[in-house]
C-alpha positions as CSV (number, residue, x, y, z in Angstrom):
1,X,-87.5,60.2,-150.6
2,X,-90.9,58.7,-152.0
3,X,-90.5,55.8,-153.7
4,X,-93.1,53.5,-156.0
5,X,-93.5,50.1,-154.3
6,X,-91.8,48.1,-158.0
7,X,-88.5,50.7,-156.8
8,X,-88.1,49.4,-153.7
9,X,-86.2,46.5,-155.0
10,X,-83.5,48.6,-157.0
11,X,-83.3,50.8,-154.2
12,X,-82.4,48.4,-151.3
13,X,-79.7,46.9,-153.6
14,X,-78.0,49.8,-153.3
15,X,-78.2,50.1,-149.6
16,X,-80.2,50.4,-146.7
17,X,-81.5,53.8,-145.9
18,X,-82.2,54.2,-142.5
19,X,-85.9,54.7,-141.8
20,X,-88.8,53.4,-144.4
21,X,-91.8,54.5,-143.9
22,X,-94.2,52.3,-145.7
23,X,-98.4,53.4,-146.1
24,X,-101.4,51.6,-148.3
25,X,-104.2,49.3,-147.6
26,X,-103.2,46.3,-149.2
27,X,-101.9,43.3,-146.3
28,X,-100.0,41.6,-148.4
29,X,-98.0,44.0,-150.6
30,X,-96.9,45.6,-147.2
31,X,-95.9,42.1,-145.8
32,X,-93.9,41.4,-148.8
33,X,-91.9,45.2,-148.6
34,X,-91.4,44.6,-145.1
35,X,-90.3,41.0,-145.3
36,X,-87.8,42.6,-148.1
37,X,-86.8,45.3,-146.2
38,X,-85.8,42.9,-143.0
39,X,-83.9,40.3,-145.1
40,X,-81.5,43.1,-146.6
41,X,-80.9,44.4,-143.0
42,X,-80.6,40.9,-141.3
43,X,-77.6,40.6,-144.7
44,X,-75.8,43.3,-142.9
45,X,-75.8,42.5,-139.2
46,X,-79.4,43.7,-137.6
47,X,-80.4,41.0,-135.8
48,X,-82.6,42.6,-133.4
49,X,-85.8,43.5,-133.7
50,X,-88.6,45.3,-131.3
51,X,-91.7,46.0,-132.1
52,X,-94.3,48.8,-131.2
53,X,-98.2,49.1,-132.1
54,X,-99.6,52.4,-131.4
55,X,-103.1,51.7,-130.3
56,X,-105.3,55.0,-129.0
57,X,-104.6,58.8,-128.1
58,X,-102.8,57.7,-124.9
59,X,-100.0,55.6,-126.1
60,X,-96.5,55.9,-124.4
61,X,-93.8,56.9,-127.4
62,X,-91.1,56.8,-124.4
63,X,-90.5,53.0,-124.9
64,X,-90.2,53.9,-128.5
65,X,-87.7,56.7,-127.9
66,X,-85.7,55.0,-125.9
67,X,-85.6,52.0,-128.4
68,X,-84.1,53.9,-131.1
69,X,-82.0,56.0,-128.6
70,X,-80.2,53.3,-127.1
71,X,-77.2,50.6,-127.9
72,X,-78.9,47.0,-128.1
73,X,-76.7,45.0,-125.5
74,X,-77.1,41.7,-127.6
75,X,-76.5,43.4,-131.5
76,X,-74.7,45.9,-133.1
77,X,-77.4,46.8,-134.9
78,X,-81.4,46.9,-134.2
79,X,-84.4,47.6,-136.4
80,X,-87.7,49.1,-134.9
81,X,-90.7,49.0,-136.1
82,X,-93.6,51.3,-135.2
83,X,-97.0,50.1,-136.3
84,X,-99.8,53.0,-136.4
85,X,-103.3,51.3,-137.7
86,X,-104.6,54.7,-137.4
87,X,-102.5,56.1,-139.3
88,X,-102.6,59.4,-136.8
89,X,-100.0,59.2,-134.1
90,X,-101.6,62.4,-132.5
91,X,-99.8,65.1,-131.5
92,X,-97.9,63.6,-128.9
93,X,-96.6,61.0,-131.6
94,X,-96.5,63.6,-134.0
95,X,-93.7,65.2,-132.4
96,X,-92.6,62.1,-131.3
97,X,-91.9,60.5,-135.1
98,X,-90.3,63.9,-136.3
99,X,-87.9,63.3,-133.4
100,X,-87.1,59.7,-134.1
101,X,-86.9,60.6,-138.1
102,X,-84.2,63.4,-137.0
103,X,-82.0,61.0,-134.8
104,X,-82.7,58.6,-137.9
105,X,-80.9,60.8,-140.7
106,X,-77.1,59.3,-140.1
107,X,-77.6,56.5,-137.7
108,X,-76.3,53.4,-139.3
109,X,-76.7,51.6,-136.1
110,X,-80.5,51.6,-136.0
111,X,-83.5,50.9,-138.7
112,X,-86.4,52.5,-138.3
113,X,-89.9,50.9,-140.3
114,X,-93.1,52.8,-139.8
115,X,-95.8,50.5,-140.7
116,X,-99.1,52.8,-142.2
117,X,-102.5,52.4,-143.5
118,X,-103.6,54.4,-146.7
119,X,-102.8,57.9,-146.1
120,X,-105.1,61.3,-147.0
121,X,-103.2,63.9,-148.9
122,X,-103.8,66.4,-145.8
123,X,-101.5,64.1,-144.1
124,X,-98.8,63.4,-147.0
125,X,-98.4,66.7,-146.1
126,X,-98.3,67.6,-142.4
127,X,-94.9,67.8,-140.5
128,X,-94.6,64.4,-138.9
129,X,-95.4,62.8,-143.0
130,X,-92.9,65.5,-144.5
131,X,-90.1,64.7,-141.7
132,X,-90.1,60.6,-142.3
133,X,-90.0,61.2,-146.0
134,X,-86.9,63.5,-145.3
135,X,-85.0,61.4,-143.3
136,X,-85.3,58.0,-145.9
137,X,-87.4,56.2,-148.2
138,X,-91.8,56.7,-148.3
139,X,-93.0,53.6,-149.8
140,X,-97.0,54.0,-151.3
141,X,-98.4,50.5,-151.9
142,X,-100.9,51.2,-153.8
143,X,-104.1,48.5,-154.2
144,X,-104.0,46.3,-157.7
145,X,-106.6,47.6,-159.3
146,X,-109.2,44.9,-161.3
147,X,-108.0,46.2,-164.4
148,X,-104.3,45.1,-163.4
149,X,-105.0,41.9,-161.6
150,X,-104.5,39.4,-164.9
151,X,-101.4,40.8,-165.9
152,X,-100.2,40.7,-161.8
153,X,-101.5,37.2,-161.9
154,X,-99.4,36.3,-165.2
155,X,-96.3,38.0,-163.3
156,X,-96.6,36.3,-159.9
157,X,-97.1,32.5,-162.5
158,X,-94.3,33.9,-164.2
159,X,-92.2,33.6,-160.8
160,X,-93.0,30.4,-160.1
161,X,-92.2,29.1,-163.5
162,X,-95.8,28.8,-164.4
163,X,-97.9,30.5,-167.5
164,X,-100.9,30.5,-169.3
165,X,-101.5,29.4,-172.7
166,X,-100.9,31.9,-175.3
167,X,-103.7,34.2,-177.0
168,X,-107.0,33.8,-176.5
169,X,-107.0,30.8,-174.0
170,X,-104.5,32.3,-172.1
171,X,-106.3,35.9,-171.4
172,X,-110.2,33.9,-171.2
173,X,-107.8,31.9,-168.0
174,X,-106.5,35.2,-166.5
175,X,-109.9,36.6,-167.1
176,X,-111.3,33.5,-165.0
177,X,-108.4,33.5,-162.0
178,X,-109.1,37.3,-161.4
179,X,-112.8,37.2,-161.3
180,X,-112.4,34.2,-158.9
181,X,-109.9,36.7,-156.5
182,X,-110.7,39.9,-157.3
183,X,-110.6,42.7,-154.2
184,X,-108.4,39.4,-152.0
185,X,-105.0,39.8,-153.1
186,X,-104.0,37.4,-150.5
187,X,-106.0,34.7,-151.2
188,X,-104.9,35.6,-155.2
189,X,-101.3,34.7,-154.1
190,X,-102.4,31.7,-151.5
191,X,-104.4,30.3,-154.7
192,X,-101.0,30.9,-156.8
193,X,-99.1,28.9,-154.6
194,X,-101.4,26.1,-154.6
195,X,-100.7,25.9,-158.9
196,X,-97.0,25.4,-157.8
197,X,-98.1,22.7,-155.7
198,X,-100.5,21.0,-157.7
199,X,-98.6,21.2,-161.5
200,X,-95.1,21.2,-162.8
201,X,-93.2,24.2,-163.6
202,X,-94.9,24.7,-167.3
203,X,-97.8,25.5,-169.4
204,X,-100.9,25.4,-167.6
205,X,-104.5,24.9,-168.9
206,X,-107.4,26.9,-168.7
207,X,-109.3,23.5,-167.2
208,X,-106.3,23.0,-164.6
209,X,-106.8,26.6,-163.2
210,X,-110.3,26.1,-163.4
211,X,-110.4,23.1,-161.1
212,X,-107.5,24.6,-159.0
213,X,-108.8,28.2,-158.2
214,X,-111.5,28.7,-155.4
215,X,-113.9,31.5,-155.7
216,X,-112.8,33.9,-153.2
217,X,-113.8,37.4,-154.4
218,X,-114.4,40.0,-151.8
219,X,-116.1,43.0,-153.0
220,X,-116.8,46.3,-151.5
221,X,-119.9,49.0,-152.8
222,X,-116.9,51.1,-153.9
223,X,-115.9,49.4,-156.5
224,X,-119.2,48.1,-157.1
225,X,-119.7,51.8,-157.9
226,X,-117.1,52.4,-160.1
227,X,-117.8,48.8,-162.1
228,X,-121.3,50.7,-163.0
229,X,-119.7,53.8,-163.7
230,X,-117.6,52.3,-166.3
231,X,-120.6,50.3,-168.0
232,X,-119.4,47.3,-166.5
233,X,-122.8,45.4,-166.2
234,X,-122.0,41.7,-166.3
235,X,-119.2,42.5,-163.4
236,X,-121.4,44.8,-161.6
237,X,-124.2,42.5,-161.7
238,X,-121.5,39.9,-160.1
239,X,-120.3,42.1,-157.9
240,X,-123.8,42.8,-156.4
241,X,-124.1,38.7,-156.0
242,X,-121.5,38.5,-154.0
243,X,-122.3,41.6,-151.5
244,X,-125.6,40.0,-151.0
245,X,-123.6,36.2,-150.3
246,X,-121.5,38.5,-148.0
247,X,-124.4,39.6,-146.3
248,X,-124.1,43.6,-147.0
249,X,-126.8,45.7,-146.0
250,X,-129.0,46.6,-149.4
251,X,-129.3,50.4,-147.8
252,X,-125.3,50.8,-148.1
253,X,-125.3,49.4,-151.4
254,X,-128.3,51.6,-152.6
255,X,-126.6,54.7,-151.0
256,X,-123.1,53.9,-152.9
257,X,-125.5,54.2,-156.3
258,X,-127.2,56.7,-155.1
259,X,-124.8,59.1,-153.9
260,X,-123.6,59.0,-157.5
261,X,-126.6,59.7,-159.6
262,X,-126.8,62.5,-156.7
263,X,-123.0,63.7,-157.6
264,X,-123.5,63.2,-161.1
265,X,-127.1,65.4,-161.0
266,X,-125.0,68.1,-159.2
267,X,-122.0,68.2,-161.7
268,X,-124.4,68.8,-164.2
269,X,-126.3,71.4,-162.7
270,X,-123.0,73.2,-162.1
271,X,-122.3,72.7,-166.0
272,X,-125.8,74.4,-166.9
273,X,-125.1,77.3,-164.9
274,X,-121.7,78.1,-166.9
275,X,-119.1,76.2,-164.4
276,X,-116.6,74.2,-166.7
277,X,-116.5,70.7,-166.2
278,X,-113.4,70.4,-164.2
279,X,-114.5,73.4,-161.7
280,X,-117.7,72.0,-161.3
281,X,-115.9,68.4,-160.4
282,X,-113.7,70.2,-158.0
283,X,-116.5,71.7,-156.2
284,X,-118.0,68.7,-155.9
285,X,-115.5,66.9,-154.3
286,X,-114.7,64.8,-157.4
287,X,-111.5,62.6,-157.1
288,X,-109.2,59.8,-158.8
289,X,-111.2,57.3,-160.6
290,X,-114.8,58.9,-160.4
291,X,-113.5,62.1,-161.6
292,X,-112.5,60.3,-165.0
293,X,-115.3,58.8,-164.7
294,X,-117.5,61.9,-164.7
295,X,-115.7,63.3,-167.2
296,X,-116.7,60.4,-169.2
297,X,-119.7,60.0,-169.2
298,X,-121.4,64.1,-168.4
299,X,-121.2,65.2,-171.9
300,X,-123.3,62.4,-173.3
301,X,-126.0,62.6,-170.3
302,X,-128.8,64.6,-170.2
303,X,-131.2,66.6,-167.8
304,X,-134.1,64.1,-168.6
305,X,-132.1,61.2,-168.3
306,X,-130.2,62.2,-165.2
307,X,-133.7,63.1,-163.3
308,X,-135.1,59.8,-164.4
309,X,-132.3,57.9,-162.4
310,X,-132.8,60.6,-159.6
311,X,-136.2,59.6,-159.5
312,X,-135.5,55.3,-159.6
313,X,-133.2,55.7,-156.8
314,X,-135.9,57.2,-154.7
315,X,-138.2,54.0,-155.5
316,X,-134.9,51.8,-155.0
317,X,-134.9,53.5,-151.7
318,X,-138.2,53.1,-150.9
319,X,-137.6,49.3,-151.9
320,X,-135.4,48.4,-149.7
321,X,-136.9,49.7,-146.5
322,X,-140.0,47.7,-147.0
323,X,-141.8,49.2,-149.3
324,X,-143.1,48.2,-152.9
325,X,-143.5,50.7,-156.2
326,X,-145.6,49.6,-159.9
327,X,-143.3,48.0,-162.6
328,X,-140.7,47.5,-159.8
329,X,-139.3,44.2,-158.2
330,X,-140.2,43.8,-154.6
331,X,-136.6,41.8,-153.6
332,X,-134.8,44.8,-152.9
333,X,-131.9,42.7,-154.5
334,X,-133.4,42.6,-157.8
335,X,-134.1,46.3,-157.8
336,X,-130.7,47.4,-157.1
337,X,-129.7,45.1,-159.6
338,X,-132.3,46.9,-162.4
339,X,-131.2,50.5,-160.6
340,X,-127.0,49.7,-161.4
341,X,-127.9,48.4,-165.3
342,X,-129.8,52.0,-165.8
343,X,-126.8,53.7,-164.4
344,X,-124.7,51.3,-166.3
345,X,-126.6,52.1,-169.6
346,X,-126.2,55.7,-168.9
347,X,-122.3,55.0,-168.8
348,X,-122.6,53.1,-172.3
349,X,-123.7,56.0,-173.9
């Protein structure tokens, strides 16, 4: 059964299943599910707990076979946990976890967690995937996307007995905290804590947050990417100051922008040559977000316009590896910066 992660409280008030299997990218999300997960189990009498990491192609599922196949000489009941960073067990594992989901379906006596990173659709879908999901509850934590972060910040104040002020003050605040902690949900809820500790349950100001909330943004040329895409330009812009803080390589930031003018160009050439839009986004391996983002922004953008950015990426790229180009900064920095506000123009049309 696959399961939203905001379902997974409703559904373990109703009682434990007896595997979860629970796959995304974000650390603390899955902390929190997990640490959910084992305080409804400890509630009704598992008070064991062993724990398996499957590192490399050679790993031994015996031990983990025999965990779940065997009485606990100390509890009545056991969970075990099976951590796969990979997020491919092999085919050794494969067969392995369809086994262990199998003896699972039933079996009040042991609970089994698998413990995933973000997951393809290819293998959503293969047999080991298909056979967890079967035998309990698949749990997708999904990232909190910038556009969600304020109103997952008002909700984890909210918990605490904190707000913001209301209207305008309140949303410039939000506005502020998540640009502080935007892509480190972690640090988001460390610097959430720290409000508890510092103020009274209550109204807090925008100057209190201010003072309180360290700038601990972490951002990655993916969502730089998409922040352009949407015509995002003061964001972008601060986006590509903290890659080069972070000490990001210019020539994987310049491919990120790049590869899109590049996928954009093709999508277009596609279009002129009588492929609809959504074929010609298919074809070229157009997903999620960028797809809507495509579809955005294709039907306003022209030939001319598209080979004019084709042709400032090649100077960006020339910029970066040393060289230097007429009427174009020599700080590879700056001209990555004037490459994302044509491409963020192009996205404002």
């Amino acid at each position: 059964m696959q399961l939203a992660l905001s379902q997974l409280g409703a559904q373990l008030g109703k009682g434990l299943a007896p595997l979860y299997a629970l796959h995304g990218d974000e650390p603390l999300l899955q902390q929190e599910a997990l640490d959910a997960i084992r305080a409804a189990a400890r509630a009704q009498g598992y008070t064991e707990r062993s724990s398996f990491t499957v590192a490399g192609a050679h790993f031994d599922w015996s031990a983990v076979l025999a965990a779940g196949g065997s009485l606990s000489l100390f509890a009545e009941r056991q969970i075990v946990e099976i951590r796969i960073p990979s997020g491919k067990p092999g085919k050794d594992g494969s067969a392995a976890l369809q086994q262990i989901a199998q003896a699972a379906i039933g079996n009040d006596s042991v609970l089994t967690l698998v413990v995933l990173p973000r997951l393809d659709k290819a293998t959503k879908t293969g047999a080991w995937f298909a056979a967890l999901d079967k035998a309990g509850v698949s749990v997708q934590i999904d990232p909190v996307e910038r556009g969600q972060l304020p109103a997952w910040i008002s909700q984890r104040l909210a918990a605490q007995g904190q707000r913001v002020a209301a209207g305008e003050e309140g949303q410039r605040t939000l506005q502020f905290f998540a640009d502080r902690v935007e892509g480190n949900l972690l640090a988001a809820h460390q610097e959430i804590q720290k409000l508890a500790l510092l103020h009274p349950p209550g109204e807090l100001s925008w100057a209190q947050v201010e003072a309180a909330v360290l700038n601990v943004a972490r951002y990655d040329v993916f969502k730089l990417s998409e922040a352009v895409l949407s015509g995002q330009v003061l964001r972008a812009q601060r986006m590509l100051d903290g890659l080069q803080a972070e000490g990001t390589a210019e020539v994987l930031v310049h491919w990120a922008l790049s590869e899109d003018i590049r996928g954009l160009k093709r999508v277009k050439d596609a279009m002129n040559a009588g492929k609809p839009l959504p074929v010609a986004l298919r074809e070229a391996r157009v997903w999620g977000a960028k797809e809507r983002l495509y579809q955005r922004i294709l039907p306003g953008a022209s030939d001319a316009l598209l080979a004019r950015l084709l042709q400032s990426a090649h100077v960006v790229d020339g910029i970066v590896k040393g060289l230097k180009s007429p009427d174009w900064p020599s700080d590879s920095w700056q001209a990555l910066a004037r490459l994302a506000l044509q491409m963020g123009r192009l996205a404002g049309r």
